[in-house]
C-alpha positions as CSV (number, residue, x, y, z in Angstrom):
1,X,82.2,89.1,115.9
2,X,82.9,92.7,114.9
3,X,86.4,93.8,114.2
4,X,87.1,96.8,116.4
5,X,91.2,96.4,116.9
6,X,92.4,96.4,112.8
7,X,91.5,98.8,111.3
8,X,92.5,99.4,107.5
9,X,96.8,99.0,108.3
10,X,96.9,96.7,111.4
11,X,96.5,97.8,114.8
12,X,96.7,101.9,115.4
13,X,96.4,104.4,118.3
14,X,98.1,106.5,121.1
15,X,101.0,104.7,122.4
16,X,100.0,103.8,125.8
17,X,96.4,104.1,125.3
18,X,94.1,101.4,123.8
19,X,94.5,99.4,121.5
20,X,98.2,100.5,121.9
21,X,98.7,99.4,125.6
22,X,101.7,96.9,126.6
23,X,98.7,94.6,127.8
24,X,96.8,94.9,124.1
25,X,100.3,94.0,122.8
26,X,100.4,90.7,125.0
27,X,97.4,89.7,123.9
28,X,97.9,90.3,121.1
29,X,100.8,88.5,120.9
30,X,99.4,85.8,122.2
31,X,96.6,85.4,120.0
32,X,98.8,85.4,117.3
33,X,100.8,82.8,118.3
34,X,98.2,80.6,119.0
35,X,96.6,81.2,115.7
36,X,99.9,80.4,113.9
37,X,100.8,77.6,115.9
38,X,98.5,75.1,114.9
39,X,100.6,71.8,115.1
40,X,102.0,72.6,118.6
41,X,105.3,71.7,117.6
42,X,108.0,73.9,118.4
43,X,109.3,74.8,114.8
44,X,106.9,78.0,114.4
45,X,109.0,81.3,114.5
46,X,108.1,84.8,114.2
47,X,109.6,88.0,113.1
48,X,109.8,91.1,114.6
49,X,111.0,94.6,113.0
50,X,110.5,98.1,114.3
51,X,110.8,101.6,113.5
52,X,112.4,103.8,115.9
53,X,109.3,105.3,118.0
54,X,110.2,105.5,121.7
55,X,107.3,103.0,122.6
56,X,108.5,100.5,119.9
57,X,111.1,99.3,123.0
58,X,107.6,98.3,124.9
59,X,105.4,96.7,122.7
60,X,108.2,95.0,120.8
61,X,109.1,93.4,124.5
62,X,104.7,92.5,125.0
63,X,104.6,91.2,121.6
64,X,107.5,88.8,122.5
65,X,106.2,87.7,125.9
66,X,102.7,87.0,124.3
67,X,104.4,85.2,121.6
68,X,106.9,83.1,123.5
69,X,103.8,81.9,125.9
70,X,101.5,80.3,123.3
71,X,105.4,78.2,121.9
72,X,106.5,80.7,118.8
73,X,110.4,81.3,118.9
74,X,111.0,85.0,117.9
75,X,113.5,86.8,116.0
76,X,114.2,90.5,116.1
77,X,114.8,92.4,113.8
78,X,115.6,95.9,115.2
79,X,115.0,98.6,112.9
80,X,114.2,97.7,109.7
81,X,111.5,99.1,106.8
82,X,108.2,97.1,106.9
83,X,109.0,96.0,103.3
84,X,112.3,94.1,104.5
85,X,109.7,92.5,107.2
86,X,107.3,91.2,104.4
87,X,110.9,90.1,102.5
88,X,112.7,88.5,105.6
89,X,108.9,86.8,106.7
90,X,109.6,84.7,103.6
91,X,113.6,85.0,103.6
92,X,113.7,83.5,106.8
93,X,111.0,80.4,106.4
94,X,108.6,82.3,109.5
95,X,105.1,81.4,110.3
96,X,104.7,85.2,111.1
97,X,105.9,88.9,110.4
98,X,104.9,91.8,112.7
99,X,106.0,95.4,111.8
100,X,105.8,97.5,115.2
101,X,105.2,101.3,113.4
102,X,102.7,103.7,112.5
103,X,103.9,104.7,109.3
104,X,104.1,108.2,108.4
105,X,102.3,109.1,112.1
106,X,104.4,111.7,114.5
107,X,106.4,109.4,117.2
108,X,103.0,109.5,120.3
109,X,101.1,107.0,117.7
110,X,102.2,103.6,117.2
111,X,101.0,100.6,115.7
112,X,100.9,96.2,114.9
113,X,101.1,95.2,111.1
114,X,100.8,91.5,110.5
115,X,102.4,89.6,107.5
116,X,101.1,85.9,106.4
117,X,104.2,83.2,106.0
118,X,104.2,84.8,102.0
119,X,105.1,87.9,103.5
120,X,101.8,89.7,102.3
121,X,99.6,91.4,104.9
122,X,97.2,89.4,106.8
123,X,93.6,88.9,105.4
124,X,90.7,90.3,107.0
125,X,89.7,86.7,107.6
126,X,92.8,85.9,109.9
127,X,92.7,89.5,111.5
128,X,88.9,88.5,112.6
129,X,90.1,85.0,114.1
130,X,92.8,86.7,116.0
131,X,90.5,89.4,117.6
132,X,87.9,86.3,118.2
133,X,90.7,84.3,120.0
134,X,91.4,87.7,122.1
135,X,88.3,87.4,123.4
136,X,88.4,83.9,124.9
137,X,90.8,82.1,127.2
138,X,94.4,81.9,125.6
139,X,95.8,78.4,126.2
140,X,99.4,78.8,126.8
141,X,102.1,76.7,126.1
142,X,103.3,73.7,128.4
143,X,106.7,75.2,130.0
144,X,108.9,72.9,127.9
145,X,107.3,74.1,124.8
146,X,107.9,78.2,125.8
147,X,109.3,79.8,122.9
148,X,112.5,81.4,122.8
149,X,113.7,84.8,121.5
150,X,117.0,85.7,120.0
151,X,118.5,89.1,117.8
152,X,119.5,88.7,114.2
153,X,122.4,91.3,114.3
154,X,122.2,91.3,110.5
155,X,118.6,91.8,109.1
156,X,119.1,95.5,107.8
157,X,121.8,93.8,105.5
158,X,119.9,90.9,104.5
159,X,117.9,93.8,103.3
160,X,120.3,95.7,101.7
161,X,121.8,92.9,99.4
162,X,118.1,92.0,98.0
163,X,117.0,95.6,97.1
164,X,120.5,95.5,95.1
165,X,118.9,92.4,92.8
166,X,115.9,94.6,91.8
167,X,118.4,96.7,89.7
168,X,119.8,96.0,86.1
169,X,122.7,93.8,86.2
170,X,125.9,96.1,86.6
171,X,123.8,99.1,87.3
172,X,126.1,101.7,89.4
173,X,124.6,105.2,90.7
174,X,128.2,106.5,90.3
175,X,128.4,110.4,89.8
176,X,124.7,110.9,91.1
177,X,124.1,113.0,93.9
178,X,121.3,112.1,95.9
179,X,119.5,113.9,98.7
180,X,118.0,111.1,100.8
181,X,115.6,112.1,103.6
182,X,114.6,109.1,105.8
183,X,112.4,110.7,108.5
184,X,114.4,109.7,111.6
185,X,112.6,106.2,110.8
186,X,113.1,103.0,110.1
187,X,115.3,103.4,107.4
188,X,118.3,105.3,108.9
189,X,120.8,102.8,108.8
190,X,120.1,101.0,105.5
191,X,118.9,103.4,102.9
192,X,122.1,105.1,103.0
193,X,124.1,102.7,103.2
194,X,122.3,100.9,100.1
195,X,122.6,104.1,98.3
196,X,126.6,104.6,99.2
197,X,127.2,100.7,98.3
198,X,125.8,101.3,94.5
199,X,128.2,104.8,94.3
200,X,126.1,108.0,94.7
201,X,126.7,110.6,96.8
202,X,124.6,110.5,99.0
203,X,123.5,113.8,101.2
204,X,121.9,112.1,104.4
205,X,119.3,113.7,106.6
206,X,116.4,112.6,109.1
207,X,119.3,109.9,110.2
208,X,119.1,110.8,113.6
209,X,116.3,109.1,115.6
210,X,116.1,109.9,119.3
211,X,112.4,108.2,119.5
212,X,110.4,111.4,119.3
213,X,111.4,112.7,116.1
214,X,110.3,110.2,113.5
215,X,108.7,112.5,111.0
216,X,109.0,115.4,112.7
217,X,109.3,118.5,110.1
218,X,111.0,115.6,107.6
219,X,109.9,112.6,105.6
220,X,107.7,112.0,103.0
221,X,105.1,114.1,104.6
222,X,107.2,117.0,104.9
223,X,108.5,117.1,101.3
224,X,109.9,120.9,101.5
225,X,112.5,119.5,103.9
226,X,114.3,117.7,101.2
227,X,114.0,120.0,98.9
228,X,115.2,122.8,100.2
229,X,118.2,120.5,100.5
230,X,118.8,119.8,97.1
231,X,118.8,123.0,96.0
232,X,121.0,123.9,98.4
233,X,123.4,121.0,97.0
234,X,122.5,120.6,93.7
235,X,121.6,117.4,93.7
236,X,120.4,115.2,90.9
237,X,117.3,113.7,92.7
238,X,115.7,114.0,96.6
239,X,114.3,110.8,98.1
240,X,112.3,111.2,100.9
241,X,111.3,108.4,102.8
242,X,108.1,108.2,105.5
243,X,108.4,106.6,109.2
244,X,108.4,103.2,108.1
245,X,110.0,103.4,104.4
246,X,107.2,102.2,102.7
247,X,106.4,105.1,100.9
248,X,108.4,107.8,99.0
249,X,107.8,111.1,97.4
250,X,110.7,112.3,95.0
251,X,112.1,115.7,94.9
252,X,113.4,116.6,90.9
253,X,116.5,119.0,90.5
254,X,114.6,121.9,90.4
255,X,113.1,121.3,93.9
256,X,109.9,120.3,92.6
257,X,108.2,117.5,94.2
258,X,106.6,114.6,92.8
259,X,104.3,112.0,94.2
260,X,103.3,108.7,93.5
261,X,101.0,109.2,90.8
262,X,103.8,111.0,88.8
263,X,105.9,107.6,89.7
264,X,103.3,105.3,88.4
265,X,102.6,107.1,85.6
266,X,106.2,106.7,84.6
267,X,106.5,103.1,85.7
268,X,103.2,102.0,83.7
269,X,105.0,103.5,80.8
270,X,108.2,102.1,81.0
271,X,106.7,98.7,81.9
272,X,104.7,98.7,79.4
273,X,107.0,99.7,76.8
274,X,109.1,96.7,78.0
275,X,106.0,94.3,78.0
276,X,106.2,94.0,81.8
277,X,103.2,95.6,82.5
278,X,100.8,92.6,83.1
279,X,97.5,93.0,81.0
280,X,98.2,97.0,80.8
281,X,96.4,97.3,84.5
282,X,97.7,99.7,86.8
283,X,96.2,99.6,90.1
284,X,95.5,103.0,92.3
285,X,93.0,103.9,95.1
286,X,90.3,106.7,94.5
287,X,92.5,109.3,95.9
288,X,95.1,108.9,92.3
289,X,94.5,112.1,90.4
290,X,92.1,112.0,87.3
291,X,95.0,113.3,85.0
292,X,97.0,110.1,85.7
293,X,93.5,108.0,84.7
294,X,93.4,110.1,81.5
295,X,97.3,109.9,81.0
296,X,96.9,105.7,81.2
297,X,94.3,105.6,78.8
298,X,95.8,108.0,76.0
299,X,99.0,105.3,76.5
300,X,96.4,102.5,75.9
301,X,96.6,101.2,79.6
302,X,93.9,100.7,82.2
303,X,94.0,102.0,86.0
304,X,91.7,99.4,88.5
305,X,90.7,101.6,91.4
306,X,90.7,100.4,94.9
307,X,89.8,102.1,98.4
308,X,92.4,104.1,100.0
309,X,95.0,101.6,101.7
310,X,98.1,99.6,100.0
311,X,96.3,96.6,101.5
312,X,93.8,97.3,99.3
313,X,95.7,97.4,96.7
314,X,97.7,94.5,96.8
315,X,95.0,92.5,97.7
316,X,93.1,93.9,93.7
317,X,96.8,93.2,92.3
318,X,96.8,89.8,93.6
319,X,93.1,89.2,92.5
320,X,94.1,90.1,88.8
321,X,97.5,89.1,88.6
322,X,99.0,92.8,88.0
323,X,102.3,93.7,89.1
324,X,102.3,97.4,89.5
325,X,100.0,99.2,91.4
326,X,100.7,102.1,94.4
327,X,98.9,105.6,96.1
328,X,99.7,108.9,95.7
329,X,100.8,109.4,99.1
330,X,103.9,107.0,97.9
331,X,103.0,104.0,98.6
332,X,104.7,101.9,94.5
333,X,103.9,98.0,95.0
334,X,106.1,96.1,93.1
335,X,104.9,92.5,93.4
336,X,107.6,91.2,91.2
337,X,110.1,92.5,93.8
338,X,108.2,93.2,97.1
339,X,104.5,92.0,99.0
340,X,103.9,95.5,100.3
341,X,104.6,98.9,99.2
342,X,108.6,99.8,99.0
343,X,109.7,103.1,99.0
344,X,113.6,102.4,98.6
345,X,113.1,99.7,95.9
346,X,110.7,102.3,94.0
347,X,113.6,105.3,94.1
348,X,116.3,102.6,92.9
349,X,113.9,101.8,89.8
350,X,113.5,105.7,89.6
351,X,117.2,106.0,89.5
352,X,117.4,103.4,87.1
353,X,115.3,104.8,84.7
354,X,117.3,108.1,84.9
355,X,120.7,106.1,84.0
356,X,119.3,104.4,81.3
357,X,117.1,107.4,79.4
358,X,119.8,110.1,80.3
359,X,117.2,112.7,81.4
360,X,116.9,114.5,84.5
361,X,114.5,113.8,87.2
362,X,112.7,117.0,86.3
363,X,111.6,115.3,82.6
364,X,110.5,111.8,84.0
365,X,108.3,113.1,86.9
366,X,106.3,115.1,84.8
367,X,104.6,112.7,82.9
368,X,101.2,114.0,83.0
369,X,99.2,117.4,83.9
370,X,97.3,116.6,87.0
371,X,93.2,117.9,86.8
372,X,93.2,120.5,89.9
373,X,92.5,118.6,93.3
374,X,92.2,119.8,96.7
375,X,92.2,118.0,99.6
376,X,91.3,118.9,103.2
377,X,90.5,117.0,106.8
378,X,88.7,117.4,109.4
379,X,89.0,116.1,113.1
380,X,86.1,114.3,114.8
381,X,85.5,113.1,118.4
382,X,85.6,109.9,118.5
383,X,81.8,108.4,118.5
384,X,80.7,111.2,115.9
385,X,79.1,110.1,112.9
386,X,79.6,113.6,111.0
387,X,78.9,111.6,107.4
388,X,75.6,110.7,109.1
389,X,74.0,114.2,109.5
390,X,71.4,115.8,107.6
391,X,73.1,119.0,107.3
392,X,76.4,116.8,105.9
393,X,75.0,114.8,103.5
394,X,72.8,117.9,101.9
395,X,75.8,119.5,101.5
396,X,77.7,116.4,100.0
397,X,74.7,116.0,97.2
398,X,74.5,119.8,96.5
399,X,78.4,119.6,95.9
400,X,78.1,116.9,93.4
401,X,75.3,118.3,91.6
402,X,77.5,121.5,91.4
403,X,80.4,120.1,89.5
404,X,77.6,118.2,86.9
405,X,79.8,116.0,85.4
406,X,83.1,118.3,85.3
407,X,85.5,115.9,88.2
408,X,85.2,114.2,91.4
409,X,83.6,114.6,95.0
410,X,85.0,111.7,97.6
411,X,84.8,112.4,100.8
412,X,85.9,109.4,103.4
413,X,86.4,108.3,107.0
414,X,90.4,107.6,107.6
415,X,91.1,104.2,108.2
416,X,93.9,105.1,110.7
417,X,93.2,108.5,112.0
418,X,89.9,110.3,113.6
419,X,89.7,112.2,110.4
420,X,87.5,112.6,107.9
421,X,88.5,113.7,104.4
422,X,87.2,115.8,101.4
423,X,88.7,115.5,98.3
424,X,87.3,117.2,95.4
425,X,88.9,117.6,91.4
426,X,87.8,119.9,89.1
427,X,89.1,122.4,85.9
428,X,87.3,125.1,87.9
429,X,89.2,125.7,90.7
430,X,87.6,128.3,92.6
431,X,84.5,126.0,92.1
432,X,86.1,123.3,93.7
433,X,87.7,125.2,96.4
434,X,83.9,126.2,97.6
435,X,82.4,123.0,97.0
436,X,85.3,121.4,99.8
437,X,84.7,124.4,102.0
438,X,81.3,124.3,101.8
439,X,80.9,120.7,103.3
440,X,84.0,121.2,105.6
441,X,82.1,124.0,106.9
442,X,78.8,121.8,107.6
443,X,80.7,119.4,109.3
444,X,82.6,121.9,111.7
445,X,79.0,123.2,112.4
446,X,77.5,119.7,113.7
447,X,80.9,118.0,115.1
């Protein structure tokens, strides 16, 4: 069977369009439960988090019918990050984790992330069965053996008190003020309240979800937000947090930002320095800059590169046993603290690299000069094959035989969006800029 429902992070789309239809989420519900319920007994149990989209309220209530019919108990979660969902999967002994959220998506998309009983994301394998079981009859449960469904009123703080274990004994973030921008997302309640808790001072905003403003203008993908913010306060570090909290972009004192590859960089250092770093691997996609690959190597570390995705990632960490790993966009997996990418636990190891070295955020997110790199995407209807055309591909091949050796040409299909993107590093930079217009500019002319 072909997968058409998961794509690279779940299930994704429209809310209230397929795949993300209150009927889809039944189903798929359903098919879940009946794929993780394989004794029949009525032990299995499932956990639910959400961000705080306006559509979460309807598929979290069609995930829990479809669940409760095929005999899986649920709990709900409420709010909560999708790394506390991977945590709490394991925390709380489930067969199943689902994370209701589209990430760092504006508040009309929405979307279904699995977790295995480890609390990692769901293999490919296990995603296929599910959309095969979809497609035949769904035996329900007999109605003794219904599941039931209850709240657990304190999941954010279940949360809370684990991501204070991934810190140095005794650490304290007293006398640090923090600027901490949560994107009106899943986060709202916890990361400040984690932050406060340890002693900063903590300068909250995007804490005020109304169900159509997750990301809006905030967030990791809106980075200016923050900063603005702490230069207005003048605060010691900006953390800015996407939709779901799994990903975060830092913001130094001077109001420059810094993404993930800055926050590896340092990690893979530090780590290293403290023999943590297993083997000297750093995992990244092909999206991490070539300075950060150059960087690693002049440190006597190696960077494994995976596809774009944190699933991807993980999945290379697991396969080599490395414990760091991450994306530019944000995403830092720390798989001796967290199954998925953790953009909270990341800023407290941030943080506790600024207590212990003394320096300001502005020295350690500058460990390396990043090779020029621009990056732009382009909408397609959907059933276009722009990377298919004549025209496209021409233009592709004469871009790479332009830059001859002197950076990088990748140019990819989204795995969540209808977009395709051209990404393109080089020390020339007006050679680079009309290498990614030139094959932008193909594919606007046969979309």
């Amino acid at each position: 069977m072909t997968r058409r429902l998961f794509g690279t992070d779940g299930v994704r789309g429209t809310a209230n369009t397929y795949p993300m239809t209150a009927e889809m989420a039944l189903k798929l519900g359903a098919a879940a439960g009946r794929h993780f319920r394989r004794d029949g007994s009525n032990g299995h149990r499932v956990v639910i988090g959400k961000d705080t989209r306006l559509s979460g309220y309807m598929i979290e209530t069609a995930l829990t019918a479809g669940l409760t019919s095929t005999g899986m108990n649920v709990l709900l979660l409420g709010p909560v990050p999708t790394p506390a969902v991977g945590y709490l999967t394991r925390s709380l002994r489930a067969d199943l984790g689902i994370m209701i959220s589209a990430s760092h998506n504006a508040h009309q998309d929405n979307g279904i992330k699995f977790f295995g009983p480890d609390g990692y994301k769901l293999s490919d394998a296990d995603e296929t069965q599910i959309e095969t079981i979809i497609g035949e009859e769904i035996i329900p449960a007999q109605p003794a053996n219904i599941g039931r469904a209850k709240r657990i009123d304190d999941a954010g703080g279940r949360y809370v008190e684990y991501a204070k274990t991934t810190l140095g004994r005794g650490t304290q973030l007293n006398g640090l003020r923090i600027v901490l921008d949560c994107a009106n997302g899943a986060a709202h309640r916890v990361a400040p309240q984690l932050l406060w808790e340890l002693g900063a001072d903590v300068i909250p905003i995007g804490t005020t979800p109304n169900g159509l403003n997750i990301n809006l203008d905030c967030g990791s993908t809106h980075p200016r937000t923050c900063a603005a913010k702490v230069l207005e306060t003048g605060a010691d570090l900006g953390i800015t947090l996407d939709g779901d909290a799994d990903r975060v972009i830092l913001i130094d004192e001077r109001g420059q930002i810094a993404d993930g590859d800055q926050i590896m960089a340092l990690f893979a250092r530090r780590w290293a320095e403290a023999a943590r770093l297993r083997d000297g691997v750093l995992v990244a996609t092909v999206m991490s800059n070539l300075g950060l690959e150059i960087y690693l190597k002049d440190q006597g570390l190696r960077m494994e590169r995976t596809s774009v995705g944190d699933r991807y990632v993980v999945e290379r960490m697991r396969q080599g046993g490395w414990n760091l790993g991450g994306e530019q966009s944000g995403h830092i997996v720390m798989t001796d603290y967290a199954t998925t990418g953790d953009g909270l636990i990341a800023a407290l190891q941030f943080l506790q690299a600024m207590i212990e070295t003394g320096k300001p955020a502005s020295l350690l997110t500058r460990s390396f000069d990043p090779v020029p790199q621009m990056l732009k995407n382009l909408h397609y209807a959907p059933g276009v094959d722009l990377l298919s055309k004549a025209e496209v591909q021409a233009a592709i091949e004469d871009g790479k035989a332009r830059l001859n050796g002197r950076g990088r040409l990748l140019i990819r299909k989204s795995g969540t969006e209808p977009l395709v993107r051209v990404m393109a590093e080089c020390d020339d930079e007006g050679l680079m800029s009309d290498i990614v217009n030139s094959i932008i500019a193909e594919m606007e002319a046969v979309a």
